[in-house]
MARFIGU-266924 format. One record per residue (C-alpha): x, y, z; residue in one letter. Coordinates in pm, whole numbers, plus 32768, in hexadecimal, padded with zeros to 4 digits. Layout:
residues N
XYZA;...
END
This chain:
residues 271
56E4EADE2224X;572CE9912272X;566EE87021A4X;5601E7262229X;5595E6192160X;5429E5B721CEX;54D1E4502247X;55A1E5042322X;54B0E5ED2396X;538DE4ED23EEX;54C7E43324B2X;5507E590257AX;538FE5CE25D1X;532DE490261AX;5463E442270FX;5432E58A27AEX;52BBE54827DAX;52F2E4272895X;53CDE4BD2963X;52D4E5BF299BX;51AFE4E229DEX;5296E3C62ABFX;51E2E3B02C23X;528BE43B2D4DX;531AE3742E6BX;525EE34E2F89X;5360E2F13053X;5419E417300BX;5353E55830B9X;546DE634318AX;5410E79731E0X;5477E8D63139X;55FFE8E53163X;5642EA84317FX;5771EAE6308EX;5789EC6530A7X;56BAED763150X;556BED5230C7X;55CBEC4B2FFEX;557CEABD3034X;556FE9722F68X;5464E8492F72X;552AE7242F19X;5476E60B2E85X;54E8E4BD2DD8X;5419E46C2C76X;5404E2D32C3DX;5437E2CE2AC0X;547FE1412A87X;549CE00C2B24X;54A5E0BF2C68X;55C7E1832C0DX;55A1E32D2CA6X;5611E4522C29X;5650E5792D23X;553AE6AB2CCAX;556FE7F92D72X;5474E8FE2DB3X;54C4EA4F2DF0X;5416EB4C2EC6X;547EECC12ED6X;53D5EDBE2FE2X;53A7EEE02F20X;53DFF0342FBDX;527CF0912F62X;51EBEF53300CX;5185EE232FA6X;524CECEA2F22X;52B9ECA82DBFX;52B3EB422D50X;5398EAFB2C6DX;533DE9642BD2X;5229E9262CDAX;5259E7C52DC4X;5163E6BD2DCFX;506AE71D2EEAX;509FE6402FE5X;504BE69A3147X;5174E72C318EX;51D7E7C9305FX;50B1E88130C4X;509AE8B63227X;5207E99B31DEX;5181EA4730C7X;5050EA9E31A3X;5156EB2732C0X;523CEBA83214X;5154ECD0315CX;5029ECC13079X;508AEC7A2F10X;5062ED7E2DF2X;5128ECDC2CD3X;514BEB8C2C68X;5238EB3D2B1FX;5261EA482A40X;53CAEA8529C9X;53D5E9A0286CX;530CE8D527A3X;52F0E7B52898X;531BE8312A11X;5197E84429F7X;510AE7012AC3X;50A4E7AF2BD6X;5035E8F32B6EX;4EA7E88F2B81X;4EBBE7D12CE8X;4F55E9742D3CX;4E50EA0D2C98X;4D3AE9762D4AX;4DF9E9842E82X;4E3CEB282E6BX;4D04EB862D4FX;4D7CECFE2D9FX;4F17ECBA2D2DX;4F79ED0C2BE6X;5002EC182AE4X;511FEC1C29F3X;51C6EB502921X;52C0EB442803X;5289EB882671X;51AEEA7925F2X;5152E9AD2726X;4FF0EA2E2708X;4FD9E9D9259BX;50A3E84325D6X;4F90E8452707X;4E61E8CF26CDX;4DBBE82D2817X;4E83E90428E6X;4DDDEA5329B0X;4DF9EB7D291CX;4F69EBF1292BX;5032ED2628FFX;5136ECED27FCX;5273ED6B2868X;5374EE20279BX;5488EEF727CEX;53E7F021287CX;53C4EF9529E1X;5252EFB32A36X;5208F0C12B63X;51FAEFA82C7CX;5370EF902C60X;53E9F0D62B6CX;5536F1422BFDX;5572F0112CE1X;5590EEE82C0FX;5624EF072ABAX;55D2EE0A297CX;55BDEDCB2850X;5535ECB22740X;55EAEB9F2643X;54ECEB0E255BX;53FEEA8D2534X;546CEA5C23ABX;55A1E9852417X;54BBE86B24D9X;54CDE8D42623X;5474EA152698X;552AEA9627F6X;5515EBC628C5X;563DEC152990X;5634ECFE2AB7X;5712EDC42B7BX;569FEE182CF0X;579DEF552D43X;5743EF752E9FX;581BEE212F07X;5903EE222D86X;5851ECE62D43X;5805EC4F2BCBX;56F3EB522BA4X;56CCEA552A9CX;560BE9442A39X;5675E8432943X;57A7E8BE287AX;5861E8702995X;5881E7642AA1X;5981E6EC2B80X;5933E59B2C2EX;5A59E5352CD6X;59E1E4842DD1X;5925E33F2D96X;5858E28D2E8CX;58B7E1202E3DX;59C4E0842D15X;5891E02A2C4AX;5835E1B92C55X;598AE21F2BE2X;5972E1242AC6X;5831E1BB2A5FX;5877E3462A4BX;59B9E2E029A9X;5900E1EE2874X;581AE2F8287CX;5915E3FD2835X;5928E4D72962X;5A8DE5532986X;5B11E5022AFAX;5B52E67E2B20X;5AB9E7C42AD3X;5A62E7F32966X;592AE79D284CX;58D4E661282CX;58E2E56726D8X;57BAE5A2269BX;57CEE72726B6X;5909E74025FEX;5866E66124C2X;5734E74C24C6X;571AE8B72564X;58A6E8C42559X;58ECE81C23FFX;5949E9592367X;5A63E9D32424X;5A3FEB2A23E2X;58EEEB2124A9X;598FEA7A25BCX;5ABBEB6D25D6X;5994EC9025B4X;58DAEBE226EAX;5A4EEBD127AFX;5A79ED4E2775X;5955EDB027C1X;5963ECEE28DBX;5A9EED7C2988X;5A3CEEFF291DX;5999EE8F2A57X;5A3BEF032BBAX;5A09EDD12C70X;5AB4ECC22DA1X;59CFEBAF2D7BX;58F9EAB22C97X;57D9EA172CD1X;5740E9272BF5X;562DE8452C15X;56EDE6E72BC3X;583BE6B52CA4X;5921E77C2DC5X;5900E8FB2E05X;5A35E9942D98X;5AADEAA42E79X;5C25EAC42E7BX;5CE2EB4D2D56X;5B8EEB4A2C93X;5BFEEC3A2B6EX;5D41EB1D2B3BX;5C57E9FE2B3DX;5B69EA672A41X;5C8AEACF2975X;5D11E981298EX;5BCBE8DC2969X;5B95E9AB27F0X;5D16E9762774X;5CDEE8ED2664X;5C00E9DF25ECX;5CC2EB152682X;5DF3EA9F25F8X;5D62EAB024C1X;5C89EBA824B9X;5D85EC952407X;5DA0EBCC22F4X;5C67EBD5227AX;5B8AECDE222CX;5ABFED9B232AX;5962ED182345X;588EEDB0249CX;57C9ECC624EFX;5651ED1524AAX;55BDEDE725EDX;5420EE1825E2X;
END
């Protein structure tokens, strides 16, 4: 288990919290973009400081018993919810980790019917959230034999589902990986880089210092990861990576791969 020093951990929570509680950009409202058969992303942009964005994906899935699944719910505007209102009626809404939670009430009131869920320990960091389902590593029956997952945390900081949709081979994450390679503006590139977002497909700093600090758990994560059958990532911060997918997460977890043989075997911790 890794240990953070309560500095260290206050640093994590609170940077991560203001991330999750930055405003969205109004400016910014396209429609859903469709990626796969039955599967479609809201992009959004999140105005964390001084005006500066960072790219926030949604991800919608059509499930083949009906109804969408929400995986780190968009702001509500008016067209983030005119598409969800065409596209099918909602039946689960998920909060993947500790902070992709903003939105979650504005979806509740909207769909009072749709189940929530949300990751190890969200409920208990905040308590003013609906009633949620926590998820482990069982899939619930909404998606059971559709959508594979399963849980990190939430003892190392940051708790994370990661899921596997088999229908279209396609893993989704969260935050232990991003890959924003394409800044709007010089002064945006400046920013992810101080703020220690790799230009390519990988964890962050900040990830890497906290969730990823012990290796082992890291190279756990990466196995576990590509037991998976899949030809594309999405994540919620950067590009959609859909050619050679297996090689670029490789790539993107080296330098814990690469090591990972040299160390003993520690699995990371699945609820």
């Amino acid at each position: 288990m890794m240990r953070t020093e309560p500095g260290s951990r206050r640093s994590l929570f609170g940077r991560l919290a203001a991330l999750a509680t930055a405003k969205p950009d109004p400016t910014f409202t396209p429609p859903p973009v469709a990626i796969a058969d039955d599967l479609w992303a809201i992009e959004r942009r999140t105005v964390v400081v001084l005006g500066l964005t960072l790219p926030c994906r949604s991800t919608l899935i059509r499930l083949r018993s009906g109804g969408l699944f929400i995986h780190s719910p968009p702001p509500l505007d008016d067209v983030a919810r005119s598409a969800l209102d065409v596209l099918d009626p909602v039946v689960a809404i998920v909060a993947p980790n500790s902070f992709h939670h903003t939105y979650v009430p504005d979806h509740a009131r909207a769909f009072p019917k749709v189940r929530l869920f949300s990751a190890p320990g969200l409920a208990q960091r905040i308590p003013r959230l609906p009633p949620m389902v926590t998820l482990s590593g069982a899939p619930p029956e909404e998606w059971r034999g559709e959508i594979d997952q399963f849980v990190v945390g939430p003892d190392r900081g940051l708790s994370e589902v990661t899921f596997f949709h088999r229908p279209t081979k396609t893993v989704i994450l969260t935050d232990f990986s991003m890959n924003l390679v394409h800044p709007h503006t010089r002064r945006q590139a400046v920013y992810w880089r101080l703020a220690g977002y790799r230009g390519s497909f990988g964890p962050s700093r900040l990830v890497r210092m906290t969730a990823f600090r012990d290796h082992r758990v890291a190279a756990s994560y990466a196995a576990r990861v590509l037991e998976w059958d899949f030809d594309r990532i999405i994540m919620c911060h950067g590009e959609v990576v859909d050619r050679d997918a297996r090689g670029v997460f490789r790539e993107g977890f080296s330098q814990y791969l690469d090591g990972s043989a040299r160390q003993p075997h520690a699995r990371a911790r699945a609820v």
